[in-house]
N, C-alpha and C positions, 0 to 999 in steps of 0.2 A: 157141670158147674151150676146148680140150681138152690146152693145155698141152704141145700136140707140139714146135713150135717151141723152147719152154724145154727140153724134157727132151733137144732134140739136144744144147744147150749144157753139159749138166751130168752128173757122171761118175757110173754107176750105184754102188749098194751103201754099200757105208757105214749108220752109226746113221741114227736120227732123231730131230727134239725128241719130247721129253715130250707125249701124247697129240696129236701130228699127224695130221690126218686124208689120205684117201687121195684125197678129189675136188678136182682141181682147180677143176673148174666150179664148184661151187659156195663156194668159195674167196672170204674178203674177205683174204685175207693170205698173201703167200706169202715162206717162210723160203728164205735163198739163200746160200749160203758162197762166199764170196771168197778161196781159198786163196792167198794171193801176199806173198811179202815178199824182192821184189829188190832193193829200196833201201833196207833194214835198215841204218841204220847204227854202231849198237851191239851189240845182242843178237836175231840172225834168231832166226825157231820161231814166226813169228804163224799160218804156213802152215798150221798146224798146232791153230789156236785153234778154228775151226769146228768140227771135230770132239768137241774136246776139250767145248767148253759144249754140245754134245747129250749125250755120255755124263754128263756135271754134274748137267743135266736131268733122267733120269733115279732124281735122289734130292730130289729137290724132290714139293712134294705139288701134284696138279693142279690142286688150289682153293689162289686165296691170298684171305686171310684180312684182307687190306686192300683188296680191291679187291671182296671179298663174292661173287668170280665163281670159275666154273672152267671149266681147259681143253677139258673136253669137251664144252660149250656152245659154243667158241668155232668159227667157222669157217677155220683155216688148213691148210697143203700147206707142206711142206718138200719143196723140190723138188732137195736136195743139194747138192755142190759143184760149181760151174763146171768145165770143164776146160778149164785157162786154159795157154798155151806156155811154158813154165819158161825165164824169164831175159827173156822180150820184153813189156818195160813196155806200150810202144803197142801191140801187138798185145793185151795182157790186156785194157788200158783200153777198146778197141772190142769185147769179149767181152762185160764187163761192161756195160757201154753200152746194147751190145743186147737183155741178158738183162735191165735192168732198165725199159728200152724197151718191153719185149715185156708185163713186167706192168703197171705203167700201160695201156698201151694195151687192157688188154683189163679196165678199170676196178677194178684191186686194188693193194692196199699192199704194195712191198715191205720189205723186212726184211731186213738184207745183214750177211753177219758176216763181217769179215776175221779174217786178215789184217791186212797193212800200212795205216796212212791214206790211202795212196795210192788204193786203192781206189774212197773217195769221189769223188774226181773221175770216174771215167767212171760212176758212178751219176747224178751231178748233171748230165754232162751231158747224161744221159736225162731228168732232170726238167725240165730248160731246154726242150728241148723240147717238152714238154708243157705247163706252168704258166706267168701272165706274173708277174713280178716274186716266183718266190719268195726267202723268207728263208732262211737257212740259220741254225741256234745249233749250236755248238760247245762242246761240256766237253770239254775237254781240258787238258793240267799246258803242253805246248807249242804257242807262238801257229802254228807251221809255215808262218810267209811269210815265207817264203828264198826268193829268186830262181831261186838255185842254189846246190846243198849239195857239196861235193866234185865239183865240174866239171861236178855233173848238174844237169839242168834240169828235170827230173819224178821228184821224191822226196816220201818220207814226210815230208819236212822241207818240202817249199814247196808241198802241196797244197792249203793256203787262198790261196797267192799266186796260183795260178792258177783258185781259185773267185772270188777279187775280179778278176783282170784279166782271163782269158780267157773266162770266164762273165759278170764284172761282175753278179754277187750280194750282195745284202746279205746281210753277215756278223755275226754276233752273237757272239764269243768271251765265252767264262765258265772261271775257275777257271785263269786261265793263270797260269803260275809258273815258265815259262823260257825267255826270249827273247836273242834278240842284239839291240844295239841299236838297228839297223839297222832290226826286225820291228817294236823297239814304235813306231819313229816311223812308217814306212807303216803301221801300226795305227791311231796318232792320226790319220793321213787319211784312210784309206780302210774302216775297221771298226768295229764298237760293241765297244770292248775294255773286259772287266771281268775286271781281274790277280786271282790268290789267293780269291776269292768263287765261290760260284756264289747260294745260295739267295738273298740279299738282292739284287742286282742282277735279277737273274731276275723276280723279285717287281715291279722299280721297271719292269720292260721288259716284260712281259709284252703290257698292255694295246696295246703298238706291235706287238707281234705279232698280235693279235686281227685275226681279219677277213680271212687271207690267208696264201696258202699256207706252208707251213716245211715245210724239212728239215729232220729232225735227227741228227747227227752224236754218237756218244759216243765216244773214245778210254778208255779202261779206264783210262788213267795219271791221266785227274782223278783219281783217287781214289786216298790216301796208298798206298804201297807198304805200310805196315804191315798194310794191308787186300786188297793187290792186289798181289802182287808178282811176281806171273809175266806180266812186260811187260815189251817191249825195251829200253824207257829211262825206268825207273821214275826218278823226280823227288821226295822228301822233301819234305813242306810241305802235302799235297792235302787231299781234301775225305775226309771216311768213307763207307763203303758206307750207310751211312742217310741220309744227307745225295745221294746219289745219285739212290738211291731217292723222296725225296724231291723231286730237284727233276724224276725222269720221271715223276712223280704232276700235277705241275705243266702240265707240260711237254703232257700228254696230252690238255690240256683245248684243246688248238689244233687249228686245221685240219691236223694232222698230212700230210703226202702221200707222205712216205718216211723209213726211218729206217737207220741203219748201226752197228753198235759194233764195234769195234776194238780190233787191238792185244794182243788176248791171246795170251800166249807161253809156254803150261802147263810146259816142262821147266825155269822157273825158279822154278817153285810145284810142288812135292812131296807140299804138302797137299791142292791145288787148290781153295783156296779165290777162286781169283781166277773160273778157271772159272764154280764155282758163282752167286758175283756176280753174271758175269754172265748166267748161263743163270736168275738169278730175276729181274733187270732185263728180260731180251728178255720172261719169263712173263707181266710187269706189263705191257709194249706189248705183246703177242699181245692179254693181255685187254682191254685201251683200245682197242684197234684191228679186232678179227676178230669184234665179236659184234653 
């Protein structure tokens, strides 16, 4: 378990989170950037979010204050960005695949920051492999089960169509607030869809969660642009970054087995507060999860 394997897949230098440690062995968590956003189809630059929530990091203090824990207690490895073929979807998605493959298999949690949604998918279908019947939940502003988005068939746009059909996963959507109409009816068939909500649906569904594996999934755009707004296709209407926070507090009390957030795209936040968000979201799962 010395982490060789992963560190073929992943591109030296660069930052790192906020007090990551340097052993992998002894590792319950390892942080992994998914720089890819080819099928952007509003506003690209998620390519560029992994980096961006470690430098965030950074200015965050390594004890939070709600969770009573700190980072230097906890056990994780940021094993950097993937070096994924620029422009070749299927070829990233078997990158990822394998690099989240490779953690699992050697009994630890990953933790995947994109990047595009698309992402997800070849994580999950590393987790298929491993776990039977996991769940997936989803926060995110869009439900993304599009068949096919602009003539493509593997987008940011239809990467839960292909977690419900080609995985054939149960899916849990929360806080969605913008579909075609088309998503929300294969929603009403094939998904546990909860439109505009997250914490109260969350709360009534939890209990079905209990007891068995979950992924979980966060796109950055659940939460209102007024709070987040450096993401490609921020969506008016979301949830607040406390209400976020809130529901990965929730959230963490599950048999957690992998996690992803998404979607951050720092050059349309100057302030980076979206960043930040999320580099104290991923803080709150490091400590639920690495100690």
């Amino acid at each position: 378990m010395n982490g060789e394997k992963l560190r073929a897949l992943c591109e030296a230098g660069g930052g790192r989170f906020l007090a990551a440690g340097d052993d992998y062995a002894q590792s319950r968590l390892v942080l992994l950037g998914a720089p890819m956003d080819y099928t952007t189809s509003f506003r690209p630059g998620s390519r560029s979010g992994p980096q961006a929530i470690r430098s965030a990091s950074q200015g965050l203090e390594e004890y939070s204050l709600a969770a009573g824990k700190t980072l230097f207690a906890a056990r994780f490895f940021d094993a950097g960005d993937l070096l994924l073929p620029a422009g070749d979807v299927a070829g990233s998605l078997a990158i990822i695949e394998e690099a989240v493959h490779t953690i699992l298999e050697e009994g630890k949690f990953p933790l995947l920051v994109g990047g595009e949604h698309l992402v997800t998918l070849g994580a999950l279908r590393a987790v298929a492999r491993h776990f039977v019947r996991p769940a997936v939940v989803q926060l995110d502003a869009h439900a993304d089960l599009r068949s096919h988005y602009l003539g493509v068939s593997h987008s940011h746009a239809s990467v839960m169509y292909h977690v419900a059909t080609e995985l054939g996963l149960d899916l849990y959507q929360y806080g969605i607030r913008s579909a075609a109409e088309e998503e929300v009816s294969f929603a009403k068939e094939h998904t546990h869809f909860y439109p505009f909500h997250v914490l109260q649906p969350l709360a009534e569904t939890i209990p079905a969660l209990k007891g068995r594996p979950v992924y979980l999934t966060v796109d950055i755009d659940v939460v209102d642009p007024a709070y987040a707004p450096g993401t490609g296709t921020p969506e008016p209407g979301g949830i607040t970054s406390a209400e976020l926070l809130a529901a990965l507090e929730e959230l963490a009390g599950l048999e957690l087995v992998g996690m992803d957030l998404v979607e951050v795209a720092p050059h349309y936040d100057p302030a980076g507060i979206t960043a930040m968000l999320a580099a104290k979201a991923m803080r709150e799962m490091i400590l639920a999860k690495a100690l």
